[in-house]
N, C-alpha and C positions, 0 to 999 in steps of 0.2 A: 531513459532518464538521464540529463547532465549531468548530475551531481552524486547521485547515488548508481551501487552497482548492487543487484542482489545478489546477499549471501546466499551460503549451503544454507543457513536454517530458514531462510525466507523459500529458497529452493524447495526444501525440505515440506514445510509449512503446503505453499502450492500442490507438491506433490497428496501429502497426504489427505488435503482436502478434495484434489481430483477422485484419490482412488476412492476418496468415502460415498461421492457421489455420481459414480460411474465406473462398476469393476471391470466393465469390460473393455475396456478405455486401450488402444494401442501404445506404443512406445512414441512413436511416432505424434499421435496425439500430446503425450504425456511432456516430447520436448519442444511442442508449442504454447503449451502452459507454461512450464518452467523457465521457456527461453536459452535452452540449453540443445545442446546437440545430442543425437538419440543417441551414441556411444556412451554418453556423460549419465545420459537416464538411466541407462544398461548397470552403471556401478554404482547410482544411486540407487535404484532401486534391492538391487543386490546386496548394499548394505542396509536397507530398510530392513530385509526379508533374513539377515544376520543378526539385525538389535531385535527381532522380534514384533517389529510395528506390522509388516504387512506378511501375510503368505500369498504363494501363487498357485494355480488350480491351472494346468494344463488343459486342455482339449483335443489340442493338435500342436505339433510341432512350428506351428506358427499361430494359434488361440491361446494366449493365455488372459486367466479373471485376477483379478488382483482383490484381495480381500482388508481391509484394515481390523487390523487385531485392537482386543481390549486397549491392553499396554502403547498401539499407536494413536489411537481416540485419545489418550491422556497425553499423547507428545503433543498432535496437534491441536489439543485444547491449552496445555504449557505455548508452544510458538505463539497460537494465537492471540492469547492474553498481553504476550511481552511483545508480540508485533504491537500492540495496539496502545499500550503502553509508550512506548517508544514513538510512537506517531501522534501521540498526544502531548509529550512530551517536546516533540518537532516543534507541531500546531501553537504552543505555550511559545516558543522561541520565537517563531515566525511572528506573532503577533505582537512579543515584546519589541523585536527591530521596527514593527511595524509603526507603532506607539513612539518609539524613539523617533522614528523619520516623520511622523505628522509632527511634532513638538517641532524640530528641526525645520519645517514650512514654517508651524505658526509662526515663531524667533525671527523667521525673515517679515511677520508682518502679513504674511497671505489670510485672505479670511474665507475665500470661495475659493473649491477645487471644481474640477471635473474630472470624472474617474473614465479612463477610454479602454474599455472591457466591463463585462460584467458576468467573469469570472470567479473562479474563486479568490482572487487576489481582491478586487474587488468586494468578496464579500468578506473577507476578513479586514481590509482597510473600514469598511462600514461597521463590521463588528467592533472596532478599536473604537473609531470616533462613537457609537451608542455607551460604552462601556466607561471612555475619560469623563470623568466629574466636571473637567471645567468646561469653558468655554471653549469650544475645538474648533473645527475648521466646520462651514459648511457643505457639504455636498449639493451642487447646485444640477448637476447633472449625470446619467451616465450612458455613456455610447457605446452600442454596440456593433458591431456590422452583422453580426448574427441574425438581428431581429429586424 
């Protein structure tokens, strides 16, 4: 991502939801999820398995299952909620600059766009213009190369 970098609790969040849904999951696995180096998982996880979110179940000196405890079910249902939170909060932002830069067209007089993607940028400029009460710009077209 350009702009953003993940935190520990986004980190955290990843992790906890890997191990809930695969305890058998490698380290290795685990810092391609997170995007972290598998030394960095080694002390994450190891402070997971210190606050009491996860334990670990040997099998062999290179097996180990990773378990999520009560107590981490309720962490990553906490991250989760405020990740989401937080990206809805984004989402609100993103659409208000967005709403500011069509007014900022219209002011110059434009009455037809064409939108070149129809991504999600696209669909939140389309969401903007459904959502303004007045007379907005039309969307006359959108290009894709995808399609």
């Amino acid at each position: 991502m350009k702009f953003f970098n993940p935190t520990f609790e986004l980190k955290e969040l990843r992790l906890l939801q890997h191990i809930e849904s695969k305890f058998d999951c490698t380290q290795k696995e685990l810092s391609e999820v997170v995007g972290a180096a598998v030394s960095m998982i080694n002390q994450y996880i190891n402070r997971l398995e210190e606050q009491g979110m996860i334990t670990r179940k040997y099998h062999s000196p290179k097996t180990v299952h990773y378990f999520i405890t009560p107590e981490g079910l309720k962490r990553k249902n906490y991250l989760l909620i405020t990740y989401t939170k937080e990206l809805l909060d984004l989402y609100k932002l993103a659409k208000s600059n967005v709403k500011s830069y069509i007014f900022e067209v219209k002011d110059k007089q434009y009455q037809k766009i064409l939108l070149y993607g129809a991504g999600e940028v696209a669909e939140t400029i389309l969401s903007v213009l459904r959502d303004t009460e007045e007379d907005a710009l039309q969307v006359v077209a959108v290009i894709d190369d995808d399609q």
